[in-house]
C-alpha positions as CSV (number, residue, x, y, z in Angstrom):
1,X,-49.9,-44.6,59.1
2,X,-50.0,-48.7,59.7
3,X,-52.2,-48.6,56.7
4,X,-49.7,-46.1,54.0
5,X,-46.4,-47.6,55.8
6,X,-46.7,-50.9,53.9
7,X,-48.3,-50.0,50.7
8,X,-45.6,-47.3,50.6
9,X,-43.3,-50.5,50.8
10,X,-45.1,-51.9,47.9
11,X,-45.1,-49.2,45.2
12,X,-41.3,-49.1,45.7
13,X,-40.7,-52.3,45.7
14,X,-42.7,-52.2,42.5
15,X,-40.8,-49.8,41.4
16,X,-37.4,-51.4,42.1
17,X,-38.8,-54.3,40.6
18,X,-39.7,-52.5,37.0
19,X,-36.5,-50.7,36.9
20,X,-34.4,-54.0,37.7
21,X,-36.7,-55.7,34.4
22,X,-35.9,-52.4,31.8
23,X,-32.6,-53.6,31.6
24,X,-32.2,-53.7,28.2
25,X,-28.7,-53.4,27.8
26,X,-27.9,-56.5,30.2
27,X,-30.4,-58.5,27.7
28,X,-28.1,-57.3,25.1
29,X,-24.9,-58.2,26.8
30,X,-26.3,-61.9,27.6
31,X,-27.5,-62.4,24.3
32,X,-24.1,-61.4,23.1
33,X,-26.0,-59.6,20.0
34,X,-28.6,-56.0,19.5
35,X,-31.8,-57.8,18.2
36,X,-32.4,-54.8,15.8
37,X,-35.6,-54.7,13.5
38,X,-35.4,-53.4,10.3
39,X,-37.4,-53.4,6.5
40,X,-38.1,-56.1,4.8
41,X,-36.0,-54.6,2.4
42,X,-35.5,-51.2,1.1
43,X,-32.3,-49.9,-0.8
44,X,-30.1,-47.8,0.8
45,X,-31.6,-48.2,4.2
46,X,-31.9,-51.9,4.8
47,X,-31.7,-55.0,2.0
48,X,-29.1,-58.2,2.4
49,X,-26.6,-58.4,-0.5
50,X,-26.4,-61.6,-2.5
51,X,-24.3,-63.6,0.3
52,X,-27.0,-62.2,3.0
53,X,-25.0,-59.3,4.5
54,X,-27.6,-55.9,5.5
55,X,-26.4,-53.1,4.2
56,X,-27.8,-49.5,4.7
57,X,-28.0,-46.1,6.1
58,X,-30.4,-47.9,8.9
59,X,-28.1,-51.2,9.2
60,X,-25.2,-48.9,9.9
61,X,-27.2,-47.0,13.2
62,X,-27.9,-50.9,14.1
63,X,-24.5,-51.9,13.5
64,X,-22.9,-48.3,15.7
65,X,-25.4,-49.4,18.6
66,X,-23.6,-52.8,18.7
67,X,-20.5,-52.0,18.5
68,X,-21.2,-49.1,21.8
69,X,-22.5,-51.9,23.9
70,X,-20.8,-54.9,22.3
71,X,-17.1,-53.5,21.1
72,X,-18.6,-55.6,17.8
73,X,-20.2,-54.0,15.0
74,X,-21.2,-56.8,13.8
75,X,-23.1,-58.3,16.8
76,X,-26.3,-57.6,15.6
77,X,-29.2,-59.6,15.0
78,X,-31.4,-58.5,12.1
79,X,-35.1,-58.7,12.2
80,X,-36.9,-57.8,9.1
81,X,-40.3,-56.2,9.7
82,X,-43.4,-54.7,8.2
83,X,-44.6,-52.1,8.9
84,X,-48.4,-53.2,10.4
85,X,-46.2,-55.1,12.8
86,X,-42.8,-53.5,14.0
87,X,-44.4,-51.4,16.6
88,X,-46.2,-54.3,18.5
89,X,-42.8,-56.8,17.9
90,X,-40.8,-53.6,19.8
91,X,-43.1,-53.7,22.7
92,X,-43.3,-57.4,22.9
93,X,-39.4,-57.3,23.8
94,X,-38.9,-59.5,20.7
95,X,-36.0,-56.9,19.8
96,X,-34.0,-54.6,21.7
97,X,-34.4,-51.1,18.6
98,X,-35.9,-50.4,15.6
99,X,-34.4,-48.8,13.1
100,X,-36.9,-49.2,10.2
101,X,-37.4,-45.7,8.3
102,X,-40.2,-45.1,11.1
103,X,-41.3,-41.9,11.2
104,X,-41.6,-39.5,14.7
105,X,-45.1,-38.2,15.5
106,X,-46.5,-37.7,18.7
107,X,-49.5,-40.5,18.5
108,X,-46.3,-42.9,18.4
109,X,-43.7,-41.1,20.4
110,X,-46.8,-41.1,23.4
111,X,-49.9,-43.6,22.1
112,X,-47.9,-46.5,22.0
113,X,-45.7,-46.3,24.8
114,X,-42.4,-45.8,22.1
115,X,-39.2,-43.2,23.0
116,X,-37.2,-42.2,19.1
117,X,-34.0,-41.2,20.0
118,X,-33.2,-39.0,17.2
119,X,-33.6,-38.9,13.3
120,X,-31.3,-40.4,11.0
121,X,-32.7,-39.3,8.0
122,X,-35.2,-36.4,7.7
123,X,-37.7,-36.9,5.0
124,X,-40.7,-36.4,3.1
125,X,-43.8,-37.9,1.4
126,X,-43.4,-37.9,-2.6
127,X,-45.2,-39.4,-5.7
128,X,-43.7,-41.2,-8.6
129,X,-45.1,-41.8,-12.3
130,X,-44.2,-43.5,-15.1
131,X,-42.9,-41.1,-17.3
132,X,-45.3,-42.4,-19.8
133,X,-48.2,-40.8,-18.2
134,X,-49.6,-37.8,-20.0
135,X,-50.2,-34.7,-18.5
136,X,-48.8,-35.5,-15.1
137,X,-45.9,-33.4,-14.4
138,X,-47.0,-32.2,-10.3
139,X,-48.7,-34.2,-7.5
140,X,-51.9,-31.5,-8.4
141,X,-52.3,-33.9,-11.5
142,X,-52.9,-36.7,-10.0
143,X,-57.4,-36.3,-10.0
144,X,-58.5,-39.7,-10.1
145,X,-55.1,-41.7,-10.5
146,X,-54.8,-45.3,-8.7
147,X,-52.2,-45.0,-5.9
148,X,-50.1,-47.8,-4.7
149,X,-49.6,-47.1,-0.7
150,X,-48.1,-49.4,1.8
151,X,-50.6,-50.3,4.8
152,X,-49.9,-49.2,8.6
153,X,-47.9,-46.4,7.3
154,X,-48.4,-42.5,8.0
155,X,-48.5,-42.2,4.1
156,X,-51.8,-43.1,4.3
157,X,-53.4,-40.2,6.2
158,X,-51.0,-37.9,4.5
159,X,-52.8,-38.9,1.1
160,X,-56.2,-39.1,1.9
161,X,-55.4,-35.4,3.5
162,X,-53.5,-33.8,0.5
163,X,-56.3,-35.4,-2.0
164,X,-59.4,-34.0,0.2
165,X,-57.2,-30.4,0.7
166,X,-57.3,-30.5,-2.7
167,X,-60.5,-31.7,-4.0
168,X,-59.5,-34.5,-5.7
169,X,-60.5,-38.5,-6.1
170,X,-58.0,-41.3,-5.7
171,X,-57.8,-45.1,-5.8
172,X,-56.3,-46.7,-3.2
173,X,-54.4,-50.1,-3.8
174,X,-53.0,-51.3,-0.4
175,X,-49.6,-52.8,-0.3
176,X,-47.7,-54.4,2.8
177,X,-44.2,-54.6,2.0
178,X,-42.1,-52.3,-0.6
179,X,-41.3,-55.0,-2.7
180,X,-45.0,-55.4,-3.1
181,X,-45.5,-52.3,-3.4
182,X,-42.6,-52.1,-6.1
183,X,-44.0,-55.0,-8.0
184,X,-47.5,-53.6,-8.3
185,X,-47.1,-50.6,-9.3
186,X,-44.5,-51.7,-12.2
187,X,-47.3,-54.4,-13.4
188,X,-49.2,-51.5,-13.9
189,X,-52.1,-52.3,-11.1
190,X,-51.2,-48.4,-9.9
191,X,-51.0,-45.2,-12.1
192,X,-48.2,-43.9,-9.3
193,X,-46.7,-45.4,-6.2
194,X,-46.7,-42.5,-2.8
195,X,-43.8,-42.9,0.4
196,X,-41.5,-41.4,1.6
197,X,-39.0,-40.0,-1.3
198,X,-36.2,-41.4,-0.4
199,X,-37.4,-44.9,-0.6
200,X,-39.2,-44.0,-4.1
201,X,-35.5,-42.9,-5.1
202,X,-34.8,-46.7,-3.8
203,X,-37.8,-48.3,-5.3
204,X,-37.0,-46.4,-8.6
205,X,-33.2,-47.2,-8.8
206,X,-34.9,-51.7,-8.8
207,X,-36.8,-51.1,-11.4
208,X,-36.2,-52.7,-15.0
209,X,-35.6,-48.9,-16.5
210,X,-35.8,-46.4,-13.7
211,X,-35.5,-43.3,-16.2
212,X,-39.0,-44.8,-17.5
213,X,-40.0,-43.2,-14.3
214,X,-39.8,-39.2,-12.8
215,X,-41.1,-38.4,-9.0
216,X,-42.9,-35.3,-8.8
217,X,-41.4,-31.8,-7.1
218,X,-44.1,-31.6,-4.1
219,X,-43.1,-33.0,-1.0
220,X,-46.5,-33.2,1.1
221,X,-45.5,-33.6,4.5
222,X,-42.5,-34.0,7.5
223,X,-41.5,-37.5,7.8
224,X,-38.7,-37.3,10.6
225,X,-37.4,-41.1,10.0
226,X,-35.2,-42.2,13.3
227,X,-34.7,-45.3,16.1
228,X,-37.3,-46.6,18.0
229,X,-36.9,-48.1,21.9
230,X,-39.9,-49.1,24.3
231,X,-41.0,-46.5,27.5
232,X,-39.1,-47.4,31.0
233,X,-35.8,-47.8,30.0
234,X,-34.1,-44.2,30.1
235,X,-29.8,-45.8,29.9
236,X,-31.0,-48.0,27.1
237,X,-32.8,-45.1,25.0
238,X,-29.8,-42.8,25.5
239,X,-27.3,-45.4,24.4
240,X,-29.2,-45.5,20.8
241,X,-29.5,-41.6,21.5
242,X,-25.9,-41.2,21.5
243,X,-24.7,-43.8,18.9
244,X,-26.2,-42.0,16.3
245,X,-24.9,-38.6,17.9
246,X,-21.1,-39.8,18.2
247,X,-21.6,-40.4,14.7
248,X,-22.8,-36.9,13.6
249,X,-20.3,-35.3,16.3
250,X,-17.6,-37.6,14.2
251,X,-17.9,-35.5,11.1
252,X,-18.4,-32.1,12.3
253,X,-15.2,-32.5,13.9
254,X,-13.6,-34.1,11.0
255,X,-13.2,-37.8,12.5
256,X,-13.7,-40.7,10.1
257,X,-12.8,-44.5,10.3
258,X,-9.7,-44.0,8.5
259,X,-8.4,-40.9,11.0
260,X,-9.9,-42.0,14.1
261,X,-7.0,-43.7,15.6
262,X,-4.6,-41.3,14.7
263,X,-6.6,-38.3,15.7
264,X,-7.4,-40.1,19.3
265,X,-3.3,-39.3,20.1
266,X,-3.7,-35.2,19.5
267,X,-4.3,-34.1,22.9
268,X,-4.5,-30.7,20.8
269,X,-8.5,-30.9,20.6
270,X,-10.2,-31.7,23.9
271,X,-14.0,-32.0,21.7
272,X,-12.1,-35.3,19.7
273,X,-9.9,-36.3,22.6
274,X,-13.7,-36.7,24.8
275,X,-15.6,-38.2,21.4
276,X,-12.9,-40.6,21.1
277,X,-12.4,-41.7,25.1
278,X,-8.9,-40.6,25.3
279,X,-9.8,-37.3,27.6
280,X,-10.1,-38.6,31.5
281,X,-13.8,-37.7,31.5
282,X,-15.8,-41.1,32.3
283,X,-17.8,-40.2,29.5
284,X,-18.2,-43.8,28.8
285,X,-19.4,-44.5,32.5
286,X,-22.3,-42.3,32.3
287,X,-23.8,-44.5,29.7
288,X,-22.7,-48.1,31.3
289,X,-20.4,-47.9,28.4
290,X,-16.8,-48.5,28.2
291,X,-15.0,-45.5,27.6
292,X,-13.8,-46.3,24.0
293,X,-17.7,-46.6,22.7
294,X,-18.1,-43.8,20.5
295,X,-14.2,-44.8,18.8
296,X,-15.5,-48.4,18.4
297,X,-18.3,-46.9,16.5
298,X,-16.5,-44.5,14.0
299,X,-13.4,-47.3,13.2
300,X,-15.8,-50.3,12.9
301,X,-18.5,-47.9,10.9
302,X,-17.8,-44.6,10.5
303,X,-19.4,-41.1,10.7
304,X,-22.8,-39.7,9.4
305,X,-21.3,-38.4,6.2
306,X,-19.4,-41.7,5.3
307,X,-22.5,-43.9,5.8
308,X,-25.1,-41.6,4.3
309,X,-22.5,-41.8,1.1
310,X,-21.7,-45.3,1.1
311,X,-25.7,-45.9,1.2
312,X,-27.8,-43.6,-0.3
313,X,-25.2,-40.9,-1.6
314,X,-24.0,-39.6,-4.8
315,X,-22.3,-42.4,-6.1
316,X,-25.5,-45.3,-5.1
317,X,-28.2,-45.9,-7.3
318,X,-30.2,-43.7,-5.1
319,X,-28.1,-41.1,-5.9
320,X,-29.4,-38.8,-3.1
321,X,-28.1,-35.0,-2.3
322,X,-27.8,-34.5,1.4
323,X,-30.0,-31.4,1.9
324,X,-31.5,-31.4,5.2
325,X,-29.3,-34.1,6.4
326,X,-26.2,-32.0,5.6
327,X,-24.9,-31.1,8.8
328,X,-25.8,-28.1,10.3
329,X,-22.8,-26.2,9.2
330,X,-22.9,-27.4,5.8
331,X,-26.6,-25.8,5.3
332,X,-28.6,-29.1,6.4
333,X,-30.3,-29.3,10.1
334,X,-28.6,-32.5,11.0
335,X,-27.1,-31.6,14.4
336,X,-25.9,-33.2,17.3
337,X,-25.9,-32.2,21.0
338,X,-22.0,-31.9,21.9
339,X,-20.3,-34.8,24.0
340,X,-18.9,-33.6,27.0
């Protein structure tokens, strides 16, 4: 007993110690900013504009996790990444999220000592070809071709599986950033470019004549793309957790940055009254948050549906349908716990 009294003493002090460090959201709150790491630059998701501002589907979840913890959406401090580094640059502390098209799998949910907190966009690995090309109108085409494929990626495996599944040769041409990766394979150093599809839609839609170039039908594998926080810090990972579900809640009850204010004074619909802070519920206390988080969220950026449009929708060069990330009452399987 002398001897397991003391060391007893010392594991939770240890213990106290650790939880006392995972604080991420006092960092964030002393820093006055979320340190959020992001692409390099892909359309839709993540790029600057001309005068430097991000835009995108992912610089909106960034922007929602800053304005939760902050009451500022745009408190956030954007640090582009590639992807042979983000995961080591998360660990390091060096940002607080990353919200970089990263893709949920178990070696990197458990491996690497990661959390994801959701998925923000559900996707899947495609090929695109220059509509030049002869003969090449599926992936099953492809014997042979020269492939332009970004390094540290799960596109990687997924390629060197589908072309050995289906007895055929490739040439590999390692790229580390999409622009690269863009830039080779419209030189020509490729015969087709493999990622996710959304980001050939974005990687198409930069090139000098995108209807020079088709991506094929298949879809060779599940690329859940979603937020990314470090092991040990359970408040913080359910913070990003429920940014990005206030904002899926937000449209399947109909609440958008225009409406959000005036819905917030119907004491009609208890579901928008607790989304929106204005039910006595301490909602907002359970996450360390104030109680008007999830309504400084939808007025400063909106709900799923309005940032998915402005980004990647319809009416952007990506021009993307919503499929899978419709909602899951519009057909899609976007759906979000309820928040009460």
């Amino acid at each position: 007993m002398k001897i397991l009294l003391p060391l007893a003493v010392g594991i939770a002090a240890l213990a106290a110690t650790s939880a006392a460090s995972a604080s991420t959201l006092s960092d964030v709150r002393d820093a006055g900013v979320v340190k959020c790491g992001v692409s390099t630059g892909l359309a839709g998701f993540a790029t600057p504009d001309d005068a430097g501002n991000w835009q995108g589907l992912d610089v909106d979840l960034c922007r929602a996790i800053a304005a939760a913890t902050l009451g500022d959406a745009t408190a956030v401090e954007f640090v582009p990444l590639t992807s042979k580094v983000r995961f080591e640059v998360l660990k390091s502390g060096e940002i607080d999220v990353l919200v970089r098209t990263t893709t949920w799998t178990l070696t990197r949910d458990v491996g690497l000592g990661l959390n994801f907190a959701g998925v923000n966009y559900y996707d899947g690995q495609g090929f695109m070809v220059p509509t030049s090309l002869e003969g090449v109108n599926s992936a099953l085409d492809l014997d042979g071709a020269s492939v332009c494929i970004q390094t540290g990626t799960t596109t990687e495996l997924n390629l060197s599986e589908y072309f050995r599944l289906n007895n055929m040769a490739y040439e590999p041409v390692p790229v580390e950033t999409s622009a690269e990766g863009r830039s080779a394979y419209s030189a020509g150093r490729c015969d087709i470019y493999t990622t996710d599809a959304s980001a050939l839609a974005a990687q198409r839609s930069g090139l000098e004549d995108p209807s020079a170039h088709k991506i094929l039908p298949e879809i060779i594998s599940k690329e859940p793309l979603g937020p990314v926080v470090r092991h040990g810090d359970d408040q913080w990972l359910d913070i990003v957790k429920w940014s990005h579900n206030a904002m899926l809640n937000a449209e399947e009850l109909g609440v958008t940055s225009a409406n959000a204010v005036e819905r917030s004074k119907d004491a009609s619909n208890p579901a928008v009254q607790k989304l929106l802070g204005t039910a006595d519920a301490g909602l907002g206390a359970q996450l360390g948050l104030s109680e008007d988080w999830a309504m400084n969220i939808i007025t400063q950026v909106g709900n799923y549906g309005e940032s998915f449009e402005r980004n990647v929708g319809a009416d952007t060069p990506l021009k993307l349908e919503r499929g899978l990330n419709a909602l899951w009452t519009n057909g899609g399987i976007q759906y979000a716990p309820p928040i009460k």
